[in-house]
C-alpha positions in Angstrom: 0.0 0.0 0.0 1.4 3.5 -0.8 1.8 5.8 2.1 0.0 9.0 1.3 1.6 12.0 2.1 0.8 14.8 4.8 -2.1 17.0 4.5 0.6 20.0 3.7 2.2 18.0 1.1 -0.9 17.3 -0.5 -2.2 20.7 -0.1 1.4 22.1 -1.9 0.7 19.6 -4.7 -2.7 21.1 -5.5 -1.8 24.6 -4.8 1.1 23.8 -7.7 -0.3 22.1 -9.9 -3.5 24.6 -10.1 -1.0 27.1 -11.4 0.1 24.8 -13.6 -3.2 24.2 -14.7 -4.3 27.6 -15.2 -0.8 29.0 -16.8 -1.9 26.6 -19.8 -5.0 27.4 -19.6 -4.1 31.2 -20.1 -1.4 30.5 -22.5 -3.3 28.2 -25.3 -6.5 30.5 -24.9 -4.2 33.8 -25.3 -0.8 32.9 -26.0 2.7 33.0 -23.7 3.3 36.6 -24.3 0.5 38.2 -23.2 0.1 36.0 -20.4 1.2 37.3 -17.5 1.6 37.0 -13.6 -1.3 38.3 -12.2 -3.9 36.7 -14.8 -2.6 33.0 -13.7 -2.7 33.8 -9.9 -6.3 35.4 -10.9 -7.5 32.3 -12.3 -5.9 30.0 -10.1 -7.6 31.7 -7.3 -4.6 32.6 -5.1 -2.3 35.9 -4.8 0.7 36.4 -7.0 3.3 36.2 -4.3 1.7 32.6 -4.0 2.7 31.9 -7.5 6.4 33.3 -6.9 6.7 31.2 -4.2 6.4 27.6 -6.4 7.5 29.0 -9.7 10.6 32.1 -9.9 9.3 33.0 -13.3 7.0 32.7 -15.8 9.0 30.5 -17.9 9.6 28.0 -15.0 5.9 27.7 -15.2 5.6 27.3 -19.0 8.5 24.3 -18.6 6.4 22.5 -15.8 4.9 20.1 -18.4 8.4 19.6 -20.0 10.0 18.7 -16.8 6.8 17.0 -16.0 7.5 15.1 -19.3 10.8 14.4 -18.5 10.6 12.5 -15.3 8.0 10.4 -16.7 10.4 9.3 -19.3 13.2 8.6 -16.7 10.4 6.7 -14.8 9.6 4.5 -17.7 13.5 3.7 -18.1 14.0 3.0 -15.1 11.0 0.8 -14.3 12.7 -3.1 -13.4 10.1 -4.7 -15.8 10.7 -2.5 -19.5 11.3 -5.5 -22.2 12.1 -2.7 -25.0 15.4 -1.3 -25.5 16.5 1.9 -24.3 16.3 3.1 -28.3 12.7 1.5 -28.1 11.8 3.3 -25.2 12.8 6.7 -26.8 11.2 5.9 -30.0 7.7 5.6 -28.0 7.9 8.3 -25.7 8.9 10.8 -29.0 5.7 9.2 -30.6 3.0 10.0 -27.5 4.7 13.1 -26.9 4.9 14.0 -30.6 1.0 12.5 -31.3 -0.2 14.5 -28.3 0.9 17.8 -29.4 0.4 17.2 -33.2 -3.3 16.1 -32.4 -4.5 19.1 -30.1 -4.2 22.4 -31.7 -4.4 24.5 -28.6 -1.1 22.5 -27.3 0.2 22.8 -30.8 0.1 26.3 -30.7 1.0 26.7 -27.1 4.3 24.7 -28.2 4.6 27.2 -30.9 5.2 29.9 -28.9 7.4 28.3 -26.9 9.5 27.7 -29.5 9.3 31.3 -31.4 10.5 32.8 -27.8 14.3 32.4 -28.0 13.9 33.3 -23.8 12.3 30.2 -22.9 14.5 28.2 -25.5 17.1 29.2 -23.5 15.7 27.3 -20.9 14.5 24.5 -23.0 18.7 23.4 -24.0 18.7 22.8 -20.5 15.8 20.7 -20.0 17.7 19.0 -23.6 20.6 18.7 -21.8 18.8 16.4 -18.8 17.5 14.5 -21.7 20.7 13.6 -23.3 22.4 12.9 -20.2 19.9 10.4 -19.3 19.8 8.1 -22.9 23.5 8.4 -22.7 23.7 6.6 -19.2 21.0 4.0 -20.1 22.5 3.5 -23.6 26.3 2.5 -21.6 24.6 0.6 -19.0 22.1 -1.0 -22.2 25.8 -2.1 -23.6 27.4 -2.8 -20.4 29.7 -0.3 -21.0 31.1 2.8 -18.5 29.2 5.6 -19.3 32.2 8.0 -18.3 34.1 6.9 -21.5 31.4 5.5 -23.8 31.6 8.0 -26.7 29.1 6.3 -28.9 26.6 6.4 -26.4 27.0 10.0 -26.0 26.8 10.9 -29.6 23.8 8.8 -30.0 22.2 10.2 -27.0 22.7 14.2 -29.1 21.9 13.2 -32.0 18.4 11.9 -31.2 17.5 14.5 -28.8 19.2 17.4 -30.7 17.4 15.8 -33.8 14.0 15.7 -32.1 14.6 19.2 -31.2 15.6 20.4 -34.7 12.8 19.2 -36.4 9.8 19.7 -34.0 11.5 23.2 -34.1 11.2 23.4 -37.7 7.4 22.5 -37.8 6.4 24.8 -35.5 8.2 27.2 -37.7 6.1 25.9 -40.5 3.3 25.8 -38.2 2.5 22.5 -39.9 1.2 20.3 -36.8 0.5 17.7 -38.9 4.0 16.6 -39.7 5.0 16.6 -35.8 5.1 13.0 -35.5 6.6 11.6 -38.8 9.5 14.1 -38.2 10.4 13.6 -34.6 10.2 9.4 -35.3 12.4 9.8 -38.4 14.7 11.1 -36.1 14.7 7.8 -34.4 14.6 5.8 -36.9 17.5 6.8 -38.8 19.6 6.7 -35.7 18.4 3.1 -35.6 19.2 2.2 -39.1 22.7 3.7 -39.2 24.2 4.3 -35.4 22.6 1.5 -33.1 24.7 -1.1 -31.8 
């Protein structure tokens, strides 16, 4: 049985992810610019300085979901009873995330101007960066390998997530949401035609 956590806890939890909730909200209905402090905390019901307390800045707010995102796909790795391989797993996670986004054109859009907002793709390297790190340690480990000196592993690791990053980038340039998901698994499976082990 899970242990369920502290009435504070849960209450943080809720209190977070309302702002969550609501930042979307505003920022698919009106878009990231315009969107701003005060109107979250308005429709999240609580005061601003409540917002600044969970999130420093908007942007931290508008990267919840990619963080979010993130974690799942480290859970999914790391889970003791995954059959697929570590290339596998990627390949499915791009194809959700990629499907999701492609399908709903508020998220679409949201995504969109994310990704026209050199600020918050500032940011984004860095979430990147978390992503790569990760494939390149289960990639080693995958091979049996040490992941300090496993090149291979490392280069594999960019190329996929830089790759992903390139050309989901390049349809929301296009603002063409229907070629979101056959871009970002070409990606994969190139790298698995020409640089899997």
């Amino acid at each position: 049985m899970t242990e369920r956590l502290p009435l504070r806890q849960r209450k943080a939890e809720r209190t977070r992810n309302d702002i969550i909730r609501s930042a979307m909200t505003l920022f698919e209905r009106q878009g990231y610019v315009e969107t701003t402090l005060n109107q979250i905390a308005d429709l999240a019901e609580i005061h601003k300085q409540t917002v600044l307390r969970y999130f420093a800045t908007k942007e931290d707010i508008a990267l919840a979901l990619h963080l979010a995102t993130l974690e799942q796909f480290r859970d999914a790795l790391e889970r003791p009873d995954r059959v697929v391989s570590v290339l596998e797993s990627w390949r499915e996670h791009v194809v959700k995330w990629s499907r999701r986004i492609g399908a709903n054109p508020r998220q679409f859009q949201f995504g969109r101007s994310l990704a026209l907002n050199d600020r918050i793709m500032g940011h984004m390297l860095l979430v990147e960066r978390r992503y790569e790190a990760m494939l390149a340690e289960a990639f080693s480990r995958e091979a049996g390998l040490d992941p300090e000196t496993d090149l291979h592993s490392k280069l594999l690791a960019v190329m996929l997530v830089a790759g992903n990053f390139s050309v989901s980038s390049e349809c929301y340039r296009r603002d063409d949401a229907g070629a979101l998901e056959s871009a970002c698994t070409a990606v994969v499976d190139h790298a698995a035609a020409h640089f899997s082990r």
